[in-house]
C-alpha positions in Angstrom: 94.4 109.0 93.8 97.9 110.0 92.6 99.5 109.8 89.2 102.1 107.4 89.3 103.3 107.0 86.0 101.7 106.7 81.8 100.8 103.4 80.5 103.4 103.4 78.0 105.6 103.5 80.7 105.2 100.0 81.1 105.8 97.7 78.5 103.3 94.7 77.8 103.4 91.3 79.9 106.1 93.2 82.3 105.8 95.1 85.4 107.5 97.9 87.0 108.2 99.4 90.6 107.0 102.6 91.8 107.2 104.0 95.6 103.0 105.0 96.8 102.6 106.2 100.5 106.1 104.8 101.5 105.6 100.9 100.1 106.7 99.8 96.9 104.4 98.8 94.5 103.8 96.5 91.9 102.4 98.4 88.4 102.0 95.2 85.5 100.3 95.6 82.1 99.0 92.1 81.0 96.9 90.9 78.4 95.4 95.0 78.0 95.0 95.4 81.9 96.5 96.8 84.4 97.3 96.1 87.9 98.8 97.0 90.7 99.7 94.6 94.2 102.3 95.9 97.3 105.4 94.9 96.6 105.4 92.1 99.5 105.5 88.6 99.3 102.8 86.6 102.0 105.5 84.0 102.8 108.1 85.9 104.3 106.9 89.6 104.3 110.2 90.5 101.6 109.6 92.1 98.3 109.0 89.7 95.5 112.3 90.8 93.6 115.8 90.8 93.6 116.5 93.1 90.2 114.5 96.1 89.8 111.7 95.5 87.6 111.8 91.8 87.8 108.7 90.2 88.8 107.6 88.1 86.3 108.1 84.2 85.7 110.5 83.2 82.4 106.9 82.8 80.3 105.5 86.3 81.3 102.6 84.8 82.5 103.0 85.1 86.4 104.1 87.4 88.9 106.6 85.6 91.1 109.1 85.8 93.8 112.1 85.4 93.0 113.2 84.0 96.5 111.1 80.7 96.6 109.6 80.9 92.9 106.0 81.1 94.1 103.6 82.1 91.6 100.9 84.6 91.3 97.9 85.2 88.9 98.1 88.4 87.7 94.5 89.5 87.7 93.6 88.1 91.1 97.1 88.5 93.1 96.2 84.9 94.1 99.5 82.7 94.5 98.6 79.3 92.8 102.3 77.5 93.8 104.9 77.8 96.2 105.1 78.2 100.1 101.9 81.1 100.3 99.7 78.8 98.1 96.3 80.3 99.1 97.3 83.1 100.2 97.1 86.7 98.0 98.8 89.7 97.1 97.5 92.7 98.4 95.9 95.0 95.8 96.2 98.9 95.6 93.7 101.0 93.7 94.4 101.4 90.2 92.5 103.6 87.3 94.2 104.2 83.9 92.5 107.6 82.7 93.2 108.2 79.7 96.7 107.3 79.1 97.9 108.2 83.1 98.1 105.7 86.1 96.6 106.5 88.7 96.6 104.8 92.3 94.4 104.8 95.3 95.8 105.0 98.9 98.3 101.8 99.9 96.8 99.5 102.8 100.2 98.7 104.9 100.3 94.9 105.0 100.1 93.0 108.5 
């Protein structure tokens, strides 16, 4: 595990982008959790944003990418619309001790 960053780094219903064993990777805060996907969306294998920091829908209620607007529950990784319906975000290891993030080793995606 590595610290990547402190919780109030990240403001509530947003996410943010942090480099972890070479990938970038998702960090969000929602509804008092936190978790953390690759940066990679299953459609096309490209990063889910064009801005830096911008992943979530206009509602803050979704992850989504901002090429082809799928969307993706944020405590599963699941996409529930667009062209990767069915398909998942890959999740990395997170543990908030204390008031540090921590995350586990990145699995590269295929």
């Amino acid at each position: 595990m590595e610290h990547i960053c402190n919780v109030n780094d990240i403001e509530h219903e947003s996410a943010r982008e942090f480099q972890k064993d070479g990938q970038p990777v998702i960090v969000v805060k929602f509804d008092g959790q936190m978790h953390a996907y690759i940066n990679w969306c299953p459609h096309l294998g490209i990063e889910l944003n064009f801005m830096p920091d911008q992943f979530m829908d206009g509602d803050n209620q979704f992850l989504m990418c901002a090429n082809h607007g799928a969307l993706f529950d944020i405590d599963s990784g699941d996409c529930l619309s667009g062209p990767c319906s069915g398909d998942k975000l890959i999740p990395v290891p997170l543990e908030v001790r204390g008031d540090e993030v921590w995350l586990g080793e990145v699995t590269q995606p295929a």
